[in-house]
C-alpha positions as CSV (number, residue, x, y, z in Angstrom):
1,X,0.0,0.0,0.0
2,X,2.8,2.3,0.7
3,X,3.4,2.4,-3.3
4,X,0.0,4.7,-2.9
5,X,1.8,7.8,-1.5
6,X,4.2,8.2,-4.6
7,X,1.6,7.5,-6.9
8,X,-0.9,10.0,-6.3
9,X,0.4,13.6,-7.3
10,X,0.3,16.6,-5.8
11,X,-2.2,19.3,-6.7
12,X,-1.6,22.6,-8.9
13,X,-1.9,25.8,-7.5
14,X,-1.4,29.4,-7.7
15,X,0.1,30.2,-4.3
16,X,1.3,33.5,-3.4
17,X,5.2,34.0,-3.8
18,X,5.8,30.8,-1.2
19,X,9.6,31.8,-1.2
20,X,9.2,35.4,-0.1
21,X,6.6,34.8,2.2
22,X,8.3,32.1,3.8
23,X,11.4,34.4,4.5
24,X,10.0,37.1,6.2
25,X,7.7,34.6,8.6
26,X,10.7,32.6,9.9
27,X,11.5,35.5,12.7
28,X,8.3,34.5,14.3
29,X,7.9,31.0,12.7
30,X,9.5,28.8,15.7
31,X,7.9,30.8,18.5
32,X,4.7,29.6,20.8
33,X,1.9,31.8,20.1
34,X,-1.9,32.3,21.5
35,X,-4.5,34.7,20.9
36,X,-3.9,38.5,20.9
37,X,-7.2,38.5,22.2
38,X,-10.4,37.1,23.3
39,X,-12.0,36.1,20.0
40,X,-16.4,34.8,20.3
41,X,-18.2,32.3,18.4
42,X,-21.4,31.6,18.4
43,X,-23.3,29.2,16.6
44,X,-25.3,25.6,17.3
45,X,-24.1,22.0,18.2
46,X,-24.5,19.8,15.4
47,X,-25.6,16.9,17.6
48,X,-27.6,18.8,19.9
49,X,-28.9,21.6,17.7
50,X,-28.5,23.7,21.3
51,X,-27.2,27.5,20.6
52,X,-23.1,27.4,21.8
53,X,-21.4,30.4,22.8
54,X,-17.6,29.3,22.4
55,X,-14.2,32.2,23.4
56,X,-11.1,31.7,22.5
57,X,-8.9,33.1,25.3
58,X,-5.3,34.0,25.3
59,X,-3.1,31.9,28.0
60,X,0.9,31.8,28.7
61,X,3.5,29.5,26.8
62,X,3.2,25.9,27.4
63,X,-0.6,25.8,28.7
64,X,-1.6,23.9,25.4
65,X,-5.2,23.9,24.9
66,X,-8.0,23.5,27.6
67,X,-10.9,23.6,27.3
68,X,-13.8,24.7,30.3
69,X,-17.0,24.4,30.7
70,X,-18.9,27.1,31.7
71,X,-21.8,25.7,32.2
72,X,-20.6,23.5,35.1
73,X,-18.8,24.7,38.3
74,X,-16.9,21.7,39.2
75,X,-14.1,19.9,37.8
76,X,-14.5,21.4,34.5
77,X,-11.8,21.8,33.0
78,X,-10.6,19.3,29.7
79,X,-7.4,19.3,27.9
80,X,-7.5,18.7,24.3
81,X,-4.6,15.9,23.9
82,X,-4.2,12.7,22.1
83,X,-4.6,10.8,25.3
84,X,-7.6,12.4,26.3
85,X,-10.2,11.2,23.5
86,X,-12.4,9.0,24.2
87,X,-14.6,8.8,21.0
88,X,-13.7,8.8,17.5
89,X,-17.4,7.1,16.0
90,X,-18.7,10.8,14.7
91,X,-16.6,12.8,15.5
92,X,-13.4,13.4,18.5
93,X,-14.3,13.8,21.7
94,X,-12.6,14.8,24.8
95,X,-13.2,14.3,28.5
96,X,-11.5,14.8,31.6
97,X,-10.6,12.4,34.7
98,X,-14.5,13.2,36.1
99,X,-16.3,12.3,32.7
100,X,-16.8,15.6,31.5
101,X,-16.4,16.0,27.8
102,X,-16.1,18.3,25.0
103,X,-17.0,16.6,21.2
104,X,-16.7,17.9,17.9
105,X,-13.6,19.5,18.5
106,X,-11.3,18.9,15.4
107,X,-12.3,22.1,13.0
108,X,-11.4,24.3,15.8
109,X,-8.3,22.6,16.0
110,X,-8.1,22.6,12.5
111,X,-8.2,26.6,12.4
112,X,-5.5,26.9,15.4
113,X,-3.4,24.7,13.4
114,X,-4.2,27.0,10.4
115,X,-3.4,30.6,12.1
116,X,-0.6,28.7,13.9
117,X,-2.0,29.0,17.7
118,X,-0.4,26.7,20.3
119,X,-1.8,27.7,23.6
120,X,-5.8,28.5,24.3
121,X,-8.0,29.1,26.7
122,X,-11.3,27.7,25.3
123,X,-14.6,28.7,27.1
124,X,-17.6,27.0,25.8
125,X,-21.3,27.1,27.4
126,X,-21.8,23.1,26.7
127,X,-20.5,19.8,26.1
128,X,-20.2,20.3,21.6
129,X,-18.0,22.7,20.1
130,X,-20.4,24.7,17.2
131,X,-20.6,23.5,14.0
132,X,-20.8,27.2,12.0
133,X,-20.8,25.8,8.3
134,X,-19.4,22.6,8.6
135,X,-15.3,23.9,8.1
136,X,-12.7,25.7,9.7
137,X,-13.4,29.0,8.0
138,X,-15.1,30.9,10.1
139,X,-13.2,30.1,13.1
140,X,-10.0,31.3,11.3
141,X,-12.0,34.6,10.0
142,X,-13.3,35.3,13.8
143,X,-9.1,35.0,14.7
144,X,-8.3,37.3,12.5
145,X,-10.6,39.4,12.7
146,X,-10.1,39.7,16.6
147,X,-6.6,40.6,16.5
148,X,-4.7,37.9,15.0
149,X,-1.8,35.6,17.2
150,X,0.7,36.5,19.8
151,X,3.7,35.5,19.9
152,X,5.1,34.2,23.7
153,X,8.9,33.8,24.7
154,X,9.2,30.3,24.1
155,X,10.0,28.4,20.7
156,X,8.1,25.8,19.3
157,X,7.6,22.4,20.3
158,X,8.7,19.9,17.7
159,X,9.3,16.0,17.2
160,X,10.6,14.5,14.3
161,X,9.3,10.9,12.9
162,X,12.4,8.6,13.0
163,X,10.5,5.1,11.4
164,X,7.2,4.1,9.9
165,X,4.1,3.7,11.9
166,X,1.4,1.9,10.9
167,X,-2.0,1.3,12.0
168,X,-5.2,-0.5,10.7
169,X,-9.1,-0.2,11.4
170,X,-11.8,-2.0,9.4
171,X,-11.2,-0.7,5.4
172,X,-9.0,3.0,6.4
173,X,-4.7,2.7,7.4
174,X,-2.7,5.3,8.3
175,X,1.2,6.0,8.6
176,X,3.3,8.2,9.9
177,X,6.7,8.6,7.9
178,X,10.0,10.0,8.1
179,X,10.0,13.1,6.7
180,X,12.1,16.8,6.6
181,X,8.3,18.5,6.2
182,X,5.2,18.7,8.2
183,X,2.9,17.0,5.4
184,X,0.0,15.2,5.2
185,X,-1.6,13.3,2.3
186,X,-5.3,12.0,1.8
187,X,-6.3,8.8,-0.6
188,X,-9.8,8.6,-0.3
189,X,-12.4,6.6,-2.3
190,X,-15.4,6.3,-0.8
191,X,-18.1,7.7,-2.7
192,X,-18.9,5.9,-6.4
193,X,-19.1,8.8,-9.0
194,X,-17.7,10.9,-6.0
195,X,-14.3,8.7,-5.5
196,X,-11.1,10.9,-5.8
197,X,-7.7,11.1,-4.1
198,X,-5.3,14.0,-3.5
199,X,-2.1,15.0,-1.6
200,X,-1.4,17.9,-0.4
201,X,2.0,19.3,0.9
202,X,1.5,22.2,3.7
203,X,4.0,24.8,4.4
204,X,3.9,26.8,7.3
205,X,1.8,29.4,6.1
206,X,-1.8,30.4,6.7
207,X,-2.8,31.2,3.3
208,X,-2.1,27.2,2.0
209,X,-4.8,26.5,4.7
210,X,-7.3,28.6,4.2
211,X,-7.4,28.9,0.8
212,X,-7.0,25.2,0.2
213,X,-8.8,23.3,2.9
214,X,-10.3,25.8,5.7
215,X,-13.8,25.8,3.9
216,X,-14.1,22.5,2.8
217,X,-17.2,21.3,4.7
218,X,-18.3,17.8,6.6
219,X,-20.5,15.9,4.8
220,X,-22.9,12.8,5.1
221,X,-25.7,10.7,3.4
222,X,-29.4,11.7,4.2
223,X,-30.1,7.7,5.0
224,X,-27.9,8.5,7.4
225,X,-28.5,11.6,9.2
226,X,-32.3,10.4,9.2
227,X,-31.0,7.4,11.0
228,X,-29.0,9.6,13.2
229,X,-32.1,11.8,14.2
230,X,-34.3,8.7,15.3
231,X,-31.5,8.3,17.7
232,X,-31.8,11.6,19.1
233,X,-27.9,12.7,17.3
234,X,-27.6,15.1,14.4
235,X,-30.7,17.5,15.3
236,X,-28.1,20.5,14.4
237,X,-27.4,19.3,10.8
238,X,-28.6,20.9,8.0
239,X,-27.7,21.9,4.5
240,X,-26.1,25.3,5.9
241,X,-23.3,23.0,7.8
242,X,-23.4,19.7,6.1
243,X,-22.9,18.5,2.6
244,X,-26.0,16.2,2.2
245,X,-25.2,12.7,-0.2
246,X,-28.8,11.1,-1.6
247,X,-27.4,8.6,-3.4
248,X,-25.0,10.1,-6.1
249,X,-26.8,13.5,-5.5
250,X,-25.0,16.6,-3.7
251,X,-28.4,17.9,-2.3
252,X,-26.4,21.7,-1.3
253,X,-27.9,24.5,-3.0
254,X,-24.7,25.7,-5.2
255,X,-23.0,21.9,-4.7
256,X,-19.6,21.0,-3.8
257,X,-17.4,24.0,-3.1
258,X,-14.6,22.1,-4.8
259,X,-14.9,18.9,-6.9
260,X,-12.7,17.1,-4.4
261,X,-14.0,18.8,-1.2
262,X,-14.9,15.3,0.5
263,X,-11.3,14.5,0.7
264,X,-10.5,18.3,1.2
265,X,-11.8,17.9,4.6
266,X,-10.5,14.6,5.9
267,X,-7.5,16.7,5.3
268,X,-8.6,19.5,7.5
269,X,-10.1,17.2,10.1
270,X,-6.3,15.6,9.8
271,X,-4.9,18.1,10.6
272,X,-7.0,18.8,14.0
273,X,-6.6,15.7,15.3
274,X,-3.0,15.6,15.1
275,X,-2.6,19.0,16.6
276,X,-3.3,17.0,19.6
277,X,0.0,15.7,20.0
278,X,0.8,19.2,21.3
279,X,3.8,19.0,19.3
280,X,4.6,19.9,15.9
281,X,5.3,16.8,14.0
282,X,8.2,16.7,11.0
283,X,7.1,14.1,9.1
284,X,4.4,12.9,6.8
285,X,1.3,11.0,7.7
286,X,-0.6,9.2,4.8
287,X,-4.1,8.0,5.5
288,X,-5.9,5.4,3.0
289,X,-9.5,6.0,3.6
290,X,-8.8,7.2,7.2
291,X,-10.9,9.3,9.5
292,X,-11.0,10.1,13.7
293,X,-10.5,7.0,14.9
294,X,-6.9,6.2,12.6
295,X,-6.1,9.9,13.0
296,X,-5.9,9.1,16.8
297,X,-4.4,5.4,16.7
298,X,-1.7,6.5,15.1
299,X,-0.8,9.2,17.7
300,X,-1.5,6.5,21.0
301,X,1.2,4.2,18.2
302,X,4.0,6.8,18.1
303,X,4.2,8.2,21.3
304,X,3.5,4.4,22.6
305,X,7.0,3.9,20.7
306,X,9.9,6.0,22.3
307,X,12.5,4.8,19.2
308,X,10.2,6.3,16.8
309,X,10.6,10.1,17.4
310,X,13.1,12.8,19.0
311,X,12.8,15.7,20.1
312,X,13.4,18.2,17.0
């Protein structure tokens, strides 16, 4: 299977002068950073459908990511880490010693890893993190537009991958490679007429993300999300934060927002899962149909494995 990363090629695009940009963000490039401010969404849970009032908080160097709910006065706080998931079925979920959790986590994560935010202070008025469209977007767009990122006094944690991981679960694998890059690459085929792979190499720039992958949105089959509501779960969902599936049919007013957006966000949701090693990572993981559940594996694998990474 490994003969599948070198066969599928990397996408075309326009970027903005990579080499110049590159340059002048290297001063602040290996520094910690956090919000310059405290930064409000609002929107509903997609499980739930309950209105969530989420801030993004500035904290000091090495805090990594906690989240606290407000909505309970007692042992409340959860940090986001690889460790602490506990569900990976719909989407990754987080929970504390106590129990209490914090689900749907990864496109936040996703826009933190984006804007290139390392320590948070995340307050949010309920146990589901809220959907807005279905992408990262308007995370990122509410970071910017509250001030941007701080940098704090200490550099950037890194590993590097020194051998292959590997890991398995029912049809999806994923690996994590030696590498002198932070990349990721997709192959995904799940959909009939919908089936399409693509790899894309990131570089430590905002703009790749968000023009790339930030607003490519979940998506799911109607059979499904009926299903789903019988059980009491999706009551959030709609066609404002979900690509709908009947059949071969994109049921979105407007469709996809790019022909390969289904794989476009197993990227982004990538990407949030492994910002909970709370590390950088130099090296490439390569998913085959993967999703939560191989995206967190494969982090328990590695740092299960102290010959397989250094500090960087």
């Amino acid at each position: 299977m490994l003969q599948n990363v070198a066969s599928i090629q990397p996408i075309t695009t326009n970027r903005p002068t990579l080499a110049s940009k590159v340059k002048s963000a290297l001063a602040t490039a290996m520094q910690q950073h956090t919000v310059r401010k405290t930064v409000i969404c609002k929107g509903i849970g997609i499980h739930s459908g309950a209105d969530v009032t989420l801030k993004i908080k500035p904290t000091a160097a090495d805090a990594g990511f906690i989240f606290v709910r407000t909505d309970l006065t007692a042992n409340n706080r959860v940090p986001a880490r690889w460790d602490t998931v506990i569900d990976t079925s719909m989407c990754t979920k987080i929970a504390n010693n106590e129990g209490v959790s914090v689900s749907t986590i990864e496109h936040l994560m996703a826009a933190f890893r984006a804007v290139g935010i390392h320590n948070a202070l995340i307050e949010i008025d309920g146990p589901e993190v809220p959907i807005m469209d279905g992408s990262s977007i308007e995370f990122i767009r509410a970071i910017q537009q509250g001030g941007g990122i701080k940098p704090l006094s200490k550099p950037l944690k890194q590993i590097r991958i020194l051998k292959p991981i590997h890991v398995l679960q029912d049809k999806g694998q994923a690996w994590l490679l030696p590498a002198n890059e932070s990349r990721i690459s997709i192959y995904f085929d799940g959909f009939g007429r919908f089936s399409t792979s693509w790899t894309f190499d990131y570089f430590p720039e905002e703009d790749d993300f968000t023009t790339l992958l930030s607003e490519a949105r979940t998506f799911g089959f109607l059979e499904d999300g009926n299903k789903l509501r019988a059980m009491g779960l999706a009551r959030g969902a709609s066609l404002g934060n979900t690509i709908v599936i009947d059949e071969d049919q994109i049921m979105n007013d407007g469709g996809l927002r790019y022909e390969d957006e289904f794989v476009r966000h197993k990227i982004l949701d990538a990407y949030g899962d492994l910002m909970l090693a709370g590390v950088r990572l130099i090296g490439h993981f390569h998913g085959h149909n993967s999703g939560h559940g191989l995206n967190n594996q494969i982090l328990r694998a590695l740092f299960d494995d102290l010959d397989a990474w250094t500090y960087a």
